[in-house]
C-alpha positions as CSV (number, residue, x, y, z in Angstrom):
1,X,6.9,-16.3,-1.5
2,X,8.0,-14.0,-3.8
3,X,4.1,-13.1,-5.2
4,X,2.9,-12.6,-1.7
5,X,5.4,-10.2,-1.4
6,X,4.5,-8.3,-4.8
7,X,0.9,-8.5,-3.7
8,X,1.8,-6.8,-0.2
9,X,2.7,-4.1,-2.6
10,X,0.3,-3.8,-4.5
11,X,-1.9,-3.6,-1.7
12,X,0.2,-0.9,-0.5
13,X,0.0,1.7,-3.9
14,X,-3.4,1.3,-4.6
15,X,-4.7,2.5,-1.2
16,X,-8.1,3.0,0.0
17,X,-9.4,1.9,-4.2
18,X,-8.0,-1.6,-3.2
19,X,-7.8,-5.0,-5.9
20,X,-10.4,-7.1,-6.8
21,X,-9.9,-10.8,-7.4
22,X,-9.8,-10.3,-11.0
23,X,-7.0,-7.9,-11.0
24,X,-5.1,-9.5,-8.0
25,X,-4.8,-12.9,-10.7
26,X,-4.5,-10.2,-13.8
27,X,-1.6,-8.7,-12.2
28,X,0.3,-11.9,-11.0
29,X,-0.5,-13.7,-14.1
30,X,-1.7,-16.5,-11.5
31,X,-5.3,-18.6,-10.8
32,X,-8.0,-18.1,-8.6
33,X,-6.9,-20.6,-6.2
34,X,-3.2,-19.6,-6.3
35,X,-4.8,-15.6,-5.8
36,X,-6.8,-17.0,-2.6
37,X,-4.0,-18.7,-1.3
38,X,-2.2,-16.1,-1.5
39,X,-4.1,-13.5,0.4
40,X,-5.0,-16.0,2.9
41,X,-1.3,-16.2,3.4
42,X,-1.2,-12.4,3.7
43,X,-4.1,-12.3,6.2
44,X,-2.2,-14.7,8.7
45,X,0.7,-12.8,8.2
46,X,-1.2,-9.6,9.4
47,X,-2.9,-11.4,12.2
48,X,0.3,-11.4,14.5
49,X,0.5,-9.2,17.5
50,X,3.6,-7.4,16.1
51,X,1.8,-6.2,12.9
52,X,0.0,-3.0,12.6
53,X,-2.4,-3.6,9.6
54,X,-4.9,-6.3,8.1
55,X,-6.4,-7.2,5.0
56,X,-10.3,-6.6,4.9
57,X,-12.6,-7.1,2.1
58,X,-14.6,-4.2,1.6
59,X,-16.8,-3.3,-1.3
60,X,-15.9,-6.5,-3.5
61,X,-12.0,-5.4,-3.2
62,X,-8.8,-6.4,-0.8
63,X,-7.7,-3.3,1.2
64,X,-5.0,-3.0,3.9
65,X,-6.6,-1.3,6.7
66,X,-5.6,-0.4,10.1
67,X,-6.4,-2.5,13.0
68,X,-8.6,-1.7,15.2
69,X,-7.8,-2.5,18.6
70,X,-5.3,0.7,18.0
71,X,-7.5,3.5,16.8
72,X,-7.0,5.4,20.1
73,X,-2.9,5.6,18.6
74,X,-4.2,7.2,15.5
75,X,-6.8,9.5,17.5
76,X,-4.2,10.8,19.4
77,X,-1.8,11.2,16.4
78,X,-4.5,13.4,14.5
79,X,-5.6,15.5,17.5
80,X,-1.4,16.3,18.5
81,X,-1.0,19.8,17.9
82,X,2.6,19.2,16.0
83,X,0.6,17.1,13.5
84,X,-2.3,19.6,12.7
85,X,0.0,21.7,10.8
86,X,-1.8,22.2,7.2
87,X,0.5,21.5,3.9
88,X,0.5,23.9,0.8
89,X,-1.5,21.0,-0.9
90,X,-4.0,21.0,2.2
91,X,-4.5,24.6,2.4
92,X,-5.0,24.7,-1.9
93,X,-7.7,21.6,-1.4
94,X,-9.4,23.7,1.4
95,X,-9.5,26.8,-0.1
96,X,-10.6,25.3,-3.5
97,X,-13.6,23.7,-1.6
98,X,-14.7,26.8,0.4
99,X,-15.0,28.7,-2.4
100,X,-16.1,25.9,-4.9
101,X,-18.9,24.0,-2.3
102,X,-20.2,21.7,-3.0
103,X,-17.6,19.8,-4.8
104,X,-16.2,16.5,-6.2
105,X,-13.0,15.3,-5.9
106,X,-12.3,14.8,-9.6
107,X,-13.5,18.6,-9.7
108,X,-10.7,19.1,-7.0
109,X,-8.2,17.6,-9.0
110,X,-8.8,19.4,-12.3
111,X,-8.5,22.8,-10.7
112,X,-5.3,21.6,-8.7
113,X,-3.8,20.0,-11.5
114,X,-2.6,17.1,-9.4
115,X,-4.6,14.1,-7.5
116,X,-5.9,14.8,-4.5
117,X,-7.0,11.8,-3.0
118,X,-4.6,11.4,-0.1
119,X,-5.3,15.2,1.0
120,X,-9.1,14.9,0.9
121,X,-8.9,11.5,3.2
122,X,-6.5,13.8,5.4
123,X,-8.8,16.6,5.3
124,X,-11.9,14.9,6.4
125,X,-9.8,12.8,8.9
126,X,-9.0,16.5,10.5
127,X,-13.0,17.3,10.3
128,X,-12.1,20.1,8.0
129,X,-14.5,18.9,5.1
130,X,-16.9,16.2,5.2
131,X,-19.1,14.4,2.3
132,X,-22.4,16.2,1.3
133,X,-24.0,14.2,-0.8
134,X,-23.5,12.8,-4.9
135,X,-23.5,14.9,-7.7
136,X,-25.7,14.3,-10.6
137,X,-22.7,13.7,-12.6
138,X,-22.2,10.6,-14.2
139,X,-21.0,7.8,-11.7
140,X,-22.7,9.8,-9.1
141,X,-19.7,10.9,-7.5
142,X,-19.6,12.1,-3.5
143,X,-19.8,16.1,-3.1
144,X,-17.2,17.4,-0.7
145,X,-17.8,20.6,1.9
146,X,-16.1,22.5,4.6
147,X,-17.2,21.9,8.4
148,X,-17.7,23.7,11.4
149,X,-14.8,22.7,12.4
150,X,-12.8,24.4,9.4
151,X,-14.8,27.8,10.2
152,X,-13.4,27.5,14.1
153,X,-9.7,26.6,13.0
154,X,-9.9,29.6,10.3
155,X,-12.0,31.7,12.5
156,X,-14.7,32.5,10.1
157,X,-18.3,32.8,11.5
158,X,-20.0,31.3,8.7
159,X,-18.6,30.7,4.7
160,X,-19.4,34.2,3.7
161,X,-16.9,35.4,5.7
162,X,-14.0,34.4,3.2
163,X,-12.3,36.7,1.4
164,X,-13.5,37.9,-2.0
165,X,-11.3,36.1,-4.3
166,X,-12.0,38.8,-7.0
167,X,-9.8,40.6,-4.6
168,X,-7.5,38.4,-5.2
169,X,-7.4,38.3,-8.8
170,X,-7.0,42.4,-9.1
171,X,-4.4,42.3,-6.7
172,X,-2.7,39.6,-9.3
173,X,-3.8,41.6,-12.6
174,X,-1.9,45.1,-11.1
175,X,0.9,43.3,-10.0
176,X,0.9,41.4,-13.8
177,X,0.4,44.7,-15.1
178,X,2.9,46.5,-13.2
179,X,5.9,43.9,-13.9
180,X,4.8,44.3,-17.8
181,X,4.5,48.3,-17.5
182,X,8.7,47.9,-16.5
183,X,9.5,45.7,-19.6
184,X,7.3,47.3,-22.1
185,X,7.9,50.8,-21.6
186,X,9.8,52.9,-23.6
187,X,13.0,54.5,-22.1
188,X,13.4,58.1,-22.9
189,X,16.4,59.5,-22.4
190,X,16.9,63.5,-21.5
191,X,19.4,65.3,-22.8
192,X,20.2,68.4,-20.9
Protein backbone atom coordinates (compact mmCIF):
# COMPACT_ATOMS: atom_id res chain seq x y z
CA UNK A 1 0.00 0.00 0.00
CA UNK A 2 2.44 2.18 1.10
CA UNK A 3 4.51 2.11 -2.58
CA UNK A 4 1.43 2.84 -4.44
CA UNK A 5 1.10 5.69 -2.53
CA UNK A 6 4.93 6.91 -3.07
CA UNK A 7 4.34 6.12 -6.70
CA UNK A 8 1.10 8.46 -6.76
CA UNK A 9 3.64 10.88 -5.88
CA UNK A 10 5.94 10.48 -7.90
CA UNK A 11 3.57 10.68 -10.63
CA UNK A 12 2.53 13.82 -9.19
CA UNK A 13 6.32 15.88 -9.26
CA UNK A 14 7.48 14.74 -12.34
CA UNK A 15 4.58 16.05 -14.41
CA UNK A 16 3.95 16.09 -18.06
CA UNK A 17 8.12 14.19 -18.29
CA UNK A 18 6.33 11.24 -16.61
CA UNK A 19 8.33 7.59 -15.33
CA UNK A 20 9.24 4.90 -17.35
CA UNK A 21 9.21 1.32 -16.09
CA UNK A 22 12.79 1.38 -15.45
CA UNK A 23 12.74 4.26 -13.16
CA UNK A 24 9.24 3.47 -11.59
CA UNK A 25 11.24 -0.13 -10.24
CA UNK A 26 14.69 2.10 -9.90
CA UNK A 27 12.94 4.29 -7.61
CA UNK A 28 10.98 1.76 -5.43
CA UNK A 29 13.78 -0.61 -5.33
CA UNK A 30 11.04 -3.23 -6.49
CA UNK A 31 10.48 -5.85 -9.81
CA UNK A 32 8.83 -5.61 -12.90
CA UNK A 33 5.90 -7.48 -11.77
CA UNK A 34 5.67 -5.80 -8.32
CA UNK A 35 6.09 -2.17 -10.64
CA UNK A 36 3.05 -3.46 -12.91
CA UNK A 37 1.06 -4.38 -10.20
CA UNK A 38 1.39 -1.57 -8.81
CA UNK A 39 0.30 0.82 -11.44
CA UNK A 40 -2.40 -1.38 -12.36
CA UNK A 41 -3.53 -0.85 -8.81
CA UNK A 42 -3.21 2.92 -9.47
CA UNK A 43 -5.23 2.84 -12.72
CA UNK A 44 -8.34 1.20 -10.95
CA UNK A 45 -7.97 3.52 -8.37
CA UNK A 46 -8.31 6.43 -10.94
CA UNK A 47 -11.03 4.73 -12.74
CA UNK A 48 -13.77 5.69 -10.05
CA UNK A 49 -16.39 8.22 -10.81
CA UNK A 50 -15.17 10.41 -7.80
CA UNK A 51 -11.61 10.74 -9.15
CA UNK A 52 -10.49 13.54 -11.39
CA UNK A 53 -7.33 12.10 -13.10
CA UNK A 54 -5.90 8.79 -14.80
CA UNK A 55 -2.79 7.21 -15.53
CA UNK A 56 -2.07 7.04 -19.46
CA UNK A 57 0.95 5.67 -21.10
CA UNK A 58 2.25 8.11 -23.38
CA UNK A 59 5.56 8.15 -25.21
CA UNK A 60 6.97 4.87 -23.42
CA UNK A 61 6.25 6.70 -19.82
CA UNK A 62 3.29 6.75 -17.01
CA UNK A 63 1.70 10.18 -16.82
CA UNK A 64 -1.32 11.35 -14.72
CA UNK A 65 -3.45 13.06 -17.08
CA UNK A 66 -6.78 14.65 -16.81
CA UNK A 67 -9.82 12.86 -17.75
CA UNK A 68 -11.56 13.45 -20.48
CA UNK A 69 -15.13 13.33 -20.15
CA UNK A 70 -14.39 16.77 -18.11
CA UNK A 71 -12.41 18.99 -20.54
CA UNK A 72 -15.37 21.30 -20.90
CA UNK A 73 -14.50 22.15 -16.75
CA UNK A 74 -11.06 22.99 -17.67
CA UNK A 75 -12.20 25.03 -20.99
CA UNK A 76 -14.21 26.98 -19.02
CA UNK A 77 -11.58 27.44 -16.21
CA UNK A 78 -9.04 28.80 -18.88
CA UNK A 79 -11.37 31.09 -20.87
CA UNK A 80 -12.85 32.78 -17.06
CA UNK A 81 -11.77 36.22 -17.16
CA UNK A 82 -10.53 36.02 -13.23
CA UNK A 83 -8.14 33.29 -14.31
CA UNK A 84 -6.58 35.02 -17.49
CA UNK A 85 -4.73 37.32 -15.26
CA UNK A 86 -0.88 36.91 -16.41
CA UNK A 87 1.89 36.22 -13.44
CA UNK A 88 5.29 38.17 -13.33
CA UNK A 89 6.77 34.78 -14.48
CA UNK A 90 4.22 34.65 -17.44
CA UNK A 91 4.67 38.09 -18.55
CA UNK A 92 8.91 37.49 -18.28
CA UNK A 93 8.32 34.07 -20.50
CA UNK A 94 6.21 36.14 -22.93
CA UNK A 95 8.22 38.94 -23.36
CA UNK A 96 11.45 36.79 -23.54
CA UNK A 97 9.76 34.92 -26.54
CA UNK A 98 8.45 37.98 -28.41
CA UNK A 99 11.62 39.39 -28.60
CA UNK A 100 13.71 36.12 -28.71
CA UNK A 101 11.35 34.16 -31.62
CA UNK A 102 11.84 31.59 -32.28
CA UNK A 103 12.89 29.92 -29.11
CA UNK A 104 13.51 26.83 -27.04
CA UNK A 105 12.54 26.32 -23.78
CA UNK A 106 15.90 25.47 -22.33
CA UNK A 107 16.86 28.94 -24.09
CA UNK A 108 13.86 30.33 -22.01
CA UNK A 109 15.18 29.05 -18.96
CA UNK A 110 18.78 30.29 -19.21
CA UNK A 111 17.69 33.85 -19.80
CA UNK A 112 15.04 33.56 -16.83
CA UNK A 113 17.36 31.88 -14.60
CA UNK A 114 14.60 29.60 -13.35
CA UNK A 115 12.61 26.54 -15.13
CA UNK A 116 9.93 27.36 -17.00
CA UNK A 117 8.15 24.45 -17.93
CA UNK A 118 4.89 24.96 -16.05
CA UNK A 119 4.62 28.66 -17.51
CA UNK A 120 5.24 27.63 -21.13
CA UNK A 121 2.42 24.63 -20.76
CA UNK A 122 0.29 27.59 -19.23
CA UNK A 123 1.18 29.90 -21.88
CA UNK A 124 0.28 27.82 -24.82
CA UNK A 125 -2.83 26.48 -22.94
CA UNK A 126 -3.93 30.43 -22.99
CA UNK A 127 -2.92 30.43 -26.98
CA UNK A 128 -0.38 33.02 -26.19
CA UNK A 129 2.64 30.97 -27.82
CA UNK A 130 2.41 27.90 -29.72
CA UNK A 131 5.26 25.35 -30.96
CA UNK A 132 7.02 26.38 -34.35
CA UNK A 133 9.01 23.81 -35.19
CA UNK A 134 12.65 22.02 -33.68
CA UNK A 135 15.78 23.65 -33.51
CA UNK A 136 18.84 22.27 -35.02
CA UNK A 137 20.22 21.98 -31.65
CA UNK A 138 21.19 18.85 -30.39
CA UNK A 139 18.14 16.69 -29.23
CA UNK A 140 16.21 18.70 -31.67
CA UNK A 141 14.38 20.51 -29.26
CA UNK A 142 10.61 22.27 -30.04
CA UNK A 143 10.96 26.12 -30.97
CA UNK A 144 8.44 28.27 -29.13
CA UNK A 145 6.54 31.56 -30.72
CA UNK A 146 3.90 34.09 -29.85
CA UNK A 147 0.26 33.81 -31.47
CA UNK A 148 -2.23 35.88 -32.81
CA UNK A 149 -3.82 35.61 -30.05
CA UNK A 150 -0.90 37.23 -27.86
CA UNK A 151 -0.88 40.29 -30.52
CA UNK A 152 -4.95 40.81 -29.76
CA UNK A 153 -4.53 40.42 -25.81
CA UNK A 154 -1.45 43.01 -26.05
CA UNK A 155 -2.85 44.92 -28.81
CA UNK A 156 -0.03 44.82 -31.12
CA UNK A 157 -0.78 44.70 -34.93
CA UNK A 158 1.93 42.49 -35.85
CA UNK A 159 5.55 41.67 -33.67
CA UNK A 160 7.22 44.72 -34.85
CA UNK A 161 5.11 46.70 -32.96
CA UNK A 162 6.89 45.91 -29.56
CA UNK A 163 8.84 48.27 -27.96
CA UNK A 164 12.52 48.74 -28.75
CA UNK A 165 14.11 47.11 -25.86
CA UNK A 166 17.30 49.21 -26.50
CA UNK A 167 14.86 51.70 -25.12
CA UNK A 168 14.79 49.97 -22.38
CA UNK A 169 18.29 49.40 -21.67
CA UNK A 170 19.18 53.33 -21.90
CA UNK A 171 16.43 54.13 -19.74
CA UNK A 172 18.24 51.42 -17.17
CA UNK A 173 21.94 52.73 -18.05
CA UNK A 174 20.73 56.69 -17.07
CA UNK A 175 18.98 55.67 -14.19
CA UNK A 176 22.39 53.28 -13.22
CA UNK A 177 24.25 56.20 -14.05
CA UNK A 178 22.29 58.77 -12.25
CA UNK A 179 22.15 56.62 -8.76
CA UNK A 180 26.17 56.30 -9.20
CA UNK A 181 26.57 60.22 -10.25
CA UNK A 182 24.90 60.77 -6.30
CA UNK A 183 27.43 58.39 -4.53
CA UNK A 184 30.46 59.17 -6.54
CA UNK A 185 30.45 62.73 -6.55
CA UNK A 186 32.43 64.87 -4.72
CA UNK A 187 30.78 67.24 -2.20
CA UNK A 188 32.14 70.71 -2.22
CA UNK A 189 31.42 72.66 0.32
CA UNK A 190 31.12 76.80 -0.04
CA UNK A 191 32.28 78.91 2.35
CA UNK A 192 30.86 82.28 2.27
Amino acid sequence: MKNKAILEGLLFVVGEDGLSIEQIIDVLGIDVNAAKELIKELKVDYEDDSRGLRIDFLGNKFKLTTKYEHREYYQKLLLNPESNTLSQAALETLAIIAYNEPITRVQIDTIRGVNSKDVVRKLIAKGFIKESGRSNLPGRPILYETTSEFLDYFGLATIDDLPDMRDFLEENSQEEDNEKDLYTSKYVEINN
